[in-house]
Each structure stands twice: as C-alpha cells, then as structure tokens.
C-alpha positions, 0 to 999 in steps of 0.5 A: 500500500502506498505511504501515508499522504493526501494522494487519495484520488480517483475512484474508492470503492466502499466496500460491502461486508461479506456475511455468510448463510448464518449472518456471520462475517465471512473473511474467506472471500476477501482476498477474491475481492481484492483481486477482483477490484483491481484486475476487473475495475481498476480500483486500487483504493477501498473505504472499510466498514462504512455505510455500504459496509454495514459498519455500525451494524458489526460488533467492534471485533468484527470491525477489527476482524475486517479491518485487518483482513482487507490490510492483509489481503491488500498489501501490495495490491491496493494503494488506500486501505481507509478503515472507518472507525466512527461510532456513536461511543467516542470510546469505541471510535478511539479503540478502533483508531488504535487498531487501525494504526496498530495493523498499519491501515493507510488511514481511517475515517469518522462519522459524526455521532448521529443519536446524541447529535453535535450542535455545532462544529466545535462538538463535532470536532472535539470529538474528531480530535480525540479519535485522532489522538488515538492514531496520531500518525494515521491520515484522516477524513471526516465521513459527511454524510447528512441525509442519514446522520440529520447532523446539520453542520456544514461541511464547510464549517468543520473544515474551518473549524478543524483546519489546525487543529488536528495534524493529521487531518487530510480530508473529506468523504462528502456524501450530500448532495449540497453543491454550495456546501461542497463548492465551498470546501473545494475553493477553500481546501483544493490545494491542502486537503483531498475532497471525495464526492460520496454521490455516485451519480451525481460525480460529474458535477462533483469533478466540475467543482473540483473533486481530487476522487470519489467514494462510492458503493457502485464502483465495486462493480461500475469502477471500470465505468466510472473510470472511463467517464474519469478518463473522458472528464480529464480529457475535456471530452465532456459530451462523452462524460455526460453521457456516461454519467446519464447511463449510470443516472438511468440505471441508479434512478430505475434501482431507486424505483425498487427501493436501492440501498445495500440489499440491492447493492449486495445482490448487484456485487453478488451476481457482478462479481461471482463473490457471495456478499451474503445478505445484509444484517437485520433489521435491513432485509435481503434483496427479492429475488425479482428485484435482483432478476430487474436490476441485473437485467438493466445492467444488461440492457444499459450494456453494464455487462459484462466488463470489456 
C-alpha cells in the first residue's frame, strides 16, 4: 500500500461486508475481492466498514476482524486501505483508531455521532480530535454524510473549524448532495486537503467543482465505468462524460424505483462479481429475488455487462 499522504484520488470503492448463510462475517472471500477490484475495475483504493459496509451494524471485533483482513489481503495490491472507525461511543471510535494504526491501515475515517447529535462544529470536532489522538500518525477524513446522520453542520464549517487543529487531518468523504456546501470546501481546501464526492451519480458535477476522487458503493462493480467517464472528464471530452454519467443516472434512478440501498447493492456485487456478499444484517432485509432478476437485467440492457 502506498505511504501515508493526501494522494487519495480517483475512484474508492466502499466496500460491502461479506456475511455468510448464518449472518456471520465471512473473511474467506476477501482476498477474491481484492483481486477482483483491481484486475476487473481498476480500483486500487477501498473505504472499510462504512455505510455500504454495514459498519455500525458489526460488533467492534468484527470491525477489527475486517479491518485487518482487507490490510492483509491488500498489501501490495491496493494503494488506500481507509478503515472507518466512527461510532456513536467516542470510546469505541478511539479503540478502533488504535487498531487501525496498530495493523498499519493507510488511514481511517469518522462519522459524526448521529443519536446524541453535535450542535455545532466545535462538538463535532472535539470529538474528531480525540479519535485522532488515538492514531496520531494515521491520515484522516471526516465521513459527511447528512441525509442519514440529520447532523446539520456544514461541511464547510468543520473544515474551518478543524483546519489546525488536528495534524493529521487530510480530508473529506462528502456524501450530500449540497453543491454550495461542497463548492465551498473545494475553493477553500483544493490545494491542502483531498475532497471525495460520496454521490455516485451525481460525480460529474462533483469533478466540475473540483473533486481530487470519489467514494462510492457502485464502483465495486461500475469502477471500470466510472473510470472511463474519469478518463473522458480529464480529457475535456465532456459530451462523452455526460453521457456516461446519464447511463449510470438511468440505471441508479430505475434501482431507486425498487427501493436501492445495500440489499440491492449486495445482490448487484453478488451476481457482478461471482463473490457471495451474503445478505445484509437485520433489521435491513435481503434483496427479492425479482428485484435482483430487474436490476441485473438493466445492467444488461444499459450494456453494464459484462466488463470489456
């Protein structure tokens, strides 16, 4: 894996937990995954037990059980291991932060707590700080993410707030569909921190502004996708990067239609892939059957299968 630094760019895939029949965690195939991300998407980076992970539905030792797996099997493969370690206990988040460093992970992430929720950006960092302290050589990101947490501070406000403060801070995962909220972070920030668009398909604008990369769910099986869209973008075809960005638009706005969320998403990566990911952990059901037989059906005919 790469040295420590802000050169988190292009595509990161936010990857799935594995769960096998019985609902456990199945490290087995992790290995199988990390091969498949860089020999048929060409994604060289992953984001670990975030919300596609179904991290804050694992226990802390699943956590770090995964955590250390995806290190392992990543070593001299991929070129970013970020393991989120948020949490709603500050305890916890420093546990996991520890151990992050502790098996040598490229860098972590946190999530704003989302139960008791911070009232401003001087909570929020505070809390944020404190896990640092816990890895105080590791890179980290702050997970926004407001559509779930209900946390209404500012991107931009955190970053201001955070600017200084905390040595090892590198950065944004930001997952809103805020443009202002997120044109503001990249004016200011562009040329310190890496600023990652968490909005699949919205990414288009998200580069127009001026994202340094993404963090997305579909890039586990639509990277070499999205890739080619990268390509086109940094190339200045934008006629042929706005269409690619429709295909996907048109394939995520039919996935919403039948409720798309990591149910769907793990039966997608399944049938994609080859690799089981298993269902999701309750209380969120497994994907029906119908619906997995549409999406995969969609795919075909959007020509999102298979991989050239």
């Amino acid at each position: 894996m790469a040295s420590h630094s802000n050169s988190l760019t292009g595509l990161v895939a936010a990857t799935f937990t594995p769960f096998d029949k019985d609902g456990e965690v199945n490290l087995s195939v992790i290995g199988d995954y990390v091969d498949y991300l860089v020999k048929k998407q060409e994604v060289r980076s992953v984001f670990v037990n975030g919300t596609s992970g179904e991290g804050l539905s694992l226990s802390v030792e699943e956590r770090k059980q995964l955590a250390a797996e995806w290190v392992k099997q990543g070593k001299n493969k991929l070129d970013h291991v970020i393991i989120h370690v948020g949490s709603m206990s500050l305890k916890e988040s420093q546990e996991l932060a520890a151990h992050a460093a502790e098996i040598k992970a490229d860098g972590i992430a946190v999530i704003s707590p989302f139960f008791l929720k911070p009232r401003s950006s001087e909570g929020l960092v505070l809390f944020i700080q404190k896990i640092a302290s816990a890895a105080p050589a590791l890179p980290l990101y702050y997970y926004h993410i407001p559509e779930l947490t209900g946390v209404k501070v500012l991107a931009e406000d955190v970053l201001d707030e955070i600017m200084g403060k905390v040595p090892t801070f590198q950065g944004l995962k930001y997952s809103s569909s805020d443009l202002l909220d997120f044109g503001r972070c990249v004016n200011k920030y562009k040329n310190s921190l890496a600023l990652l668009y968490g909005k699949d398909e919205e990414l288009l604008g998200g580069l127009v502004l001026g994202a340094s990369g993404a963090i997305g769910s579909t890039y586990n099986y639509l990277g070499w996708w999205n890739n080619k869209m990268l390509d086109s973008f940094h190339q200045s075809k934008y006629e042929e990067a706005k269409n690619q960005q429709y295909t996907v638009q048109e394939f995520v706005s039919f996935a919403y239609k039948l409720g798309f969320g990591i149910p769907e998403n793990k039966s997608v990566m399944s049938w994609y892939s080859g690799i089981p990911m298993g269902p999701p952990r309750l209380p969120l059901m497994p994907c029906a059957k119908e619906n997995g037989d549409l999406l995969t059906k969609k795919m075909k005919d959007l020509k999102l299968w298979p991989v050239p």
